[in-house]
C-alpha positions in Angstrom: 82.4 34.4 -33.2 86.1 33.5 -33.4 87.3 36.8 -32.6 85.0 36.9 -29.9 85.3 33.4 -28.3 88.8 32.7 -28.9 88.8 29.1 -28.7 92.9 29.1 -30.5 95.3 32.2 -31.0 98.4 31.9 -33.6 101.1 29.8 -32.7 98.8 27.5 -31.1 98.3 23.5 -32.5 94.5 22.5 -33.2 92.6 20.0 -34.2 89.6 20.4 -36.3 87.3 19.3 -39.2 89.9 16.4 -39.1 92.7 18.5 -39.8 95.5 19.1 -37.2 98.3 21.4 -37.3 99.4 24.7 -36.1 97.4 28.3 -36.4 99.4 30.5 -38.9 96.7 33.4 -39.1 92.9 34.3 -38.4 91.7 36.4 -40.5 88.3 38.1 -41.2 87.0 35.4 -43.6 88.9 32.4 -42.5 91.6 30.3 -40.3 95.2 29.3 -41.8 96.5 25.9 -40.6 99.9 24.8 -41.1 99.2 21.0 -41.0 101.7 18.6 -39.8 101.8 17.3 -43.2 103.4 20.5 -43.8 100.3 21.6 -45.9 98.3 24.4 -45.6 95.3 24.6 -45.4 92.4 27.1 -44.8 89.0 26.9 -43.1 86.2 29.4 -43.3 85.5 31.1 -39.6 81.9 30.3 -40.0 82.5 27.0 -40.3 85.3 27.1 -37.5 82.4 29.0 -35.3 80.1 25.7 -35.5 83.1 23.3 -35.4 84.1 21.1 -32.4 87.8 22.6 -32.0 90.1 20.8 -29.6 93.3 23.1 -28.9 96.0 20.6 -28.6 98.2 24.2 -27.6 96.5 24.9 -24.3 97.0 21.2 -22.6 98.3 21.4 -19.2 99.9 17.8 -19.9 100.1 14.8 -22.0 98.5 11.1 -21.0 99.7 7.7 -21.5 97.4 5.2 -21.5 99.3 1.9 -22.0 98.2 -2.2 -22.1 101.0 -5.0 -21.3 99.9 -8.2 -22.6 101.0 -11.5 -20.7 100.6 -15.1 -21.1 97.7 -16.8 -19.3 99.7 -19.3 -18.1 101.7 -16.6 -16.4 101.5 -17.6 -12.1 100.0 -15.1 -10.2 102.8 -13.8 -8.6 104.5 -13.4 -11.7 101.7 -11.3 -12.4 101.9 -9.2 -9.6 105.3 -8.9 -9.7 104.3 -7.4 -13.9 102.5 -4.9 -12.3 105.1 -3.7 -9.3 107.6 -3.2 -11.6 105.8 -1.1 -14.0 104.8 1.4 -10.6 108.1 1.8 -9.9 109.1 2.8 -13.0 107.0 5.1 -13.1 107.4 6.0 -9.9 108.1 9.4 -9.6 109.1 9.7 -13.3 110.3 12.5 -15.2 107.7 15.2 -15.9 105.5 13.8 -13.2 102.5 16.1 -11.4 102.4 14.6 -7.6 98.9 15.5 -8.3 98.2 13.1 -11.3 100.5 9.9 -9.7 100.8 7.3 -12.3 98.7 4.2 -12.1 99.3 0.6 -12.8 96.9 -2.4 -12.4 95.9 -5.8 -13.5 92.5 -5.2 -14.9 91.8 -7.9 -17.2 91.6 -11.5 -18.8 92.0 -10.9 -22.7 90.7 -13.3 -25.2 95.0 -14.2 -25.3 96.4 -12.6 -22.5 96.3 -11.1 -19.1 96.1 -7.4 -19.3 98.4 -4.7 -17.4 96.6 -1.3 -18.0 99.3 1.8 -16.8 98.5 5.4 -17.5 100.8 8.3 -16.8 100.9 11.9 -17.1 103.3 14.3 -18.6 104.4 17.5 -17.5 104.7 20.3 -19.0 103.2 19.4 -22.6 106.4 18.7 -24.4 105.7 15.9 -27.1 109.7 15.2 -28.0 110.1 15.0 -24.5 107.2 13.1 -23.8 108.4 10.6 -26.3 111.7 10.2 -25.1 110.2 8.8 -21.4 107.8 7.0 -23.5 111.1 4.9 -25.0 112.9 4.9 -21.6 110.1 3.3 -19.8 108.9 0.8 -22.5 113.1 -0.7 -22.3 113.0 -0.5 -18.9 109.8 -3.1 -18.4 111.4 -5.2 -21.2 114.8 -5.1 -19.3 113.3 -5.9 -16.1 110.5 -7.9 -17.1 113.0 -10.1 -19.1 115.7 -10.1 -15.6 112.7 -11.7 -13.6 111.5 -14.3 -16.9 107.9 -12.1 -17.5 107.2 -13.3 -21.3 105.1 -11.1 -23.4 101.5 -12.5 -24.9 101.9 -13.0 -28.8 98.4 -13.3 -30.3 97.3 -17.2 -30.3 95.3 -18.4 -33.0 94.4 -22.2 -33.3 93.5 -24.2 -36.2 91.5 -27.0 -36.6 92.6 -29.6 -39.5 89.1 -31.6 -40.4 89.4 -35.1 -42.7 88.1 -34.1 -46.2 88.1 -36.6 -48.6 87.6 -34.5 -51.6 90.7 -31.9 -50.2 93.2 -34.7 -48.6 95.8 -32.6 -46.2 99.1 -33.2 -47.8 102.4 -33.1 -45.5 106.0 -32.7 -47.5 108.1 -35.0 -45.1 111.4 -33.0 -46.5 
């Protein structure tokens, strides 16, 4: 069933049975895998015909699905203005399909935040590319967020201190 349904050919990066890495050979009796590990490792073809195989090799992009945390206390139009600078840096970005235009919203209250969801596509499927804009953008919105005083949400925990006369609290005044 591999040979006939040719769901990967050599040279091409898969994932499957939880292993990911790059096809080295198909053979008669099984797949090789160069994993990114830099293992190898081999699987039988009958249990690569009945597996769920996603070929990271044929993409026709990559996707960034990204969250921005901010204060609650952040003002509304500080919020807003969160969100306009994130679309235009993306705005026309490197690698960008004008037919998957990046996206950029305020879509939610978190337990500690205010949530900026952005998503962006990459074009063509270069991943050391892809990282580099991925590093370019993320300074960008901390240079500009911290130019117009946007703070970023730190996780809030709070903690109650209750009188217990078995456990007193003790304070060192130093």
């Amino acid at each position: 069933m591999v040979f006939l349904d040719k769901p990967y050919r050599v040279g091409q990066r898969i994932v499957v049975k939880g292993h990911d890495g790059v096809v080295e050979e198909i053979g008669l009796r099984s797949t090789k895998l160069r994993l990114l590990t830099g293992h190898q490792t081999s699987i039988p073809n009958d249990e690569m015909a009945r597996a769920d195989i996603e070929n990271i090799g044929r993409r026709p992009h990559i996707r960034r699905l990204g969250n921005i945390a901010i204060p609650f206390d952040t003002p509304p139009e500080k919020a807003e203005k969160a969100v306009k600078i994130v679309e235009q840096i993306l705005d026309n970005h490197e690698g960008m399909n004008p037919e998957l235009p990046p996206r950029a919203y305020f879509n939610e209250f978190n337990r500690d935040s205010l949530n900026i969801i952005f998503i962006y596509w990459y074009h063509p499927p270069n991943y050391w590319d892809f990282l580099a804009l991925n590093q370019r953008v993320n300074t960008q919105i901390m240079q500009e967020f911290e130019k117009e005083g946007i703070k970023f949400a730190l996780p809030e925990t709070t903690t109650h201190v209750a009188r217990d006369v078995q456990h007193p609290l003790e304070v060192d005044e130093k």
